[in-house]
C-alpha positions, 0 to 999 in steps of 0.5 A: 179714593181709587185705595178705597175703591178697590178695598170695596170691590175685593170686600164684595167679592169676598161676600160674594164668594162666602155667600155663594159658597153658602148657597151652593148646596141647597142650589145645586141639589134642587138643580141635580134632583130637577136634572134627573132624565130616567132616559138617560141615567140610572133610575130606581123607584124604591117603594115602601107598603103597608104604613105607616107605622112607628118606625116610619119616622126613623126611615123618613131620617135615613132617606132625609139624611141621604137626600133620596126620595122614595114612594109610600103605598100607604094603607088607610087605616094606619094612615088615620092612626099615624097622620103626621108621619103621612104629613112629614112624609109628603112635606119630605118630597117623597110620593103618597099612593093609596094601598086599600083601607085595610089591605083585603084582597080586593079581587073578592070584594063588590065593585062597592067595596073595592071603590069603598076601600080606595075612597077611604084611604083617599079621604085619609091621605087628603086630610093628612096631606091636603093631596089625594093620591094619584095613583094605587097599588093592589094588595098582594098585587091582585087586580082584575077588571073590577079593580082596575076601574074602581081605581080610576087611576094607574096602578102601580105594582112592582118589578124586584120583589124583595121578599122581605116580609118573608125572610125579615133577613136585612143582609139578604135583602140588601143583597137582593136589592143590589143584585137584582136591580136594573134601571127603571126598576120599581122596588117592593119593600115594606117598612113595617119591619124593622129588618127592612127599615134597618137594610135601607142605608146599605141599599143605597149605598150599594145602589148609589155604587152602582150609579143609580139615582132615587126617584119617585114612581112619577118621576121614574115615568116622566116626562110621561104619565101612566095610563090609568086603569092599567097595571105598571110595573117598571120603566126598564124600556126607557132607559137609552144610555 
């Protein structure tokens, strides 16, 4: 009896042990991304305008593959034309933001059509994503008063401009990004271009060199939330190592 006693106690703690060695994973990556304290690590908010597009899905597979999160500043229209890339994208964990229905340069527009333009895309990401946006970014980062009000919530801007859309170089922007970027940085990028999408795992292997953690624009702020009707464009005070 005592034999089989202690033939049942080391078979569960074997099953025990096989079984914890099984979970631990998923575990302990829910538990670190929860841990993250942009107060006192090193913090990123790379962020993606102008989608979605096709090859957006092939982003979404590099950032699954790597565990990073990111934030998409999406623009209406091509949210009505690639709604379930919009769903993955949430259903992934990564931030939704409204970027305008059509990417007009919202400072020479009526207070109806800015408030039109946000509404629309409003409506778009809602139905793809059941979540409205809770916070907008300006195109071409024009705002001024009528803007600001229209978006009834923060905005939210940039402080690395990669340039990406202008030089459409994968090397150079990865160097940009590894060069430039300092904790509490927000990161403009735009996966409408295949060069971008393509620097996007040497970004954050270089990032993750330099012991940067990838996070939300949420996250970057919290436990704080941003004032709405005002412009942000990094977190660098926050960070006290």
């Amino acid at each position: 009896m005592h034999r089989r006693l202690v033939i049942s106690a080391v078979t569960a703690a074997l099953c025990g042990t096989a079984l914890a060695g099984t979970a631990t994973p998923a575990s302990a990556t829910t538990t670190a991304a929860a841990a993250v304290d942009c107060r006192r690590v090193k913090c990123v908010a790379l962020t993606f305008d102008d989608g979605p597009v096709a090859d957006t899905q092939r982003l979404l597979r590099i950032l699954k593959e790597r565990n990073v999160k990111v934030s998409f500043y999406l623009v209406g229209k091509n949210v009505q034309r690639y709604p379930s890339t919009v769903r993955t994208a949430a259903a992934a964990g990564h931030q939704i933001g409204n970027h305008s229905w059509d990417h007009a340069d919202l400072t020479r527009l009526s207070s109806a059509a800015v408030k039109s333009q946000f509404s629309r895309t409003d409506a778009a990401i809602k139905q793809a994503t059941g979540k409205k946006p809770t916070t907008v970014r300006a195109p071409y980062g024009a705002h001024n008063a009528t803007v600001r009000a229209a978006a009834g919530r923060p905005l939210v801007h940039w402080s690395v401009d990669t340039l990406d859309w202008k030089y459409r170089d994968t090397a150079r922007l990865i160097r940009v990004v590894k060069a430039d970027t300092r904790p509490g940085d927000i990161v403009l990028m735009h996966d409408i271009h295949k060069t971008t999408v393509d620097a996007v795992p040497g970004i954050i292997n270089g990032l993750k060199a330099r012991g940067f953690h990838f996070v939300t624009v949420d996250q970057l702020f919290a436990p704080n939330t941003l004032p709405s009707g005002k412009v942000t464009y990094h977190n660098r005070g926050a960070y006290r190592p």
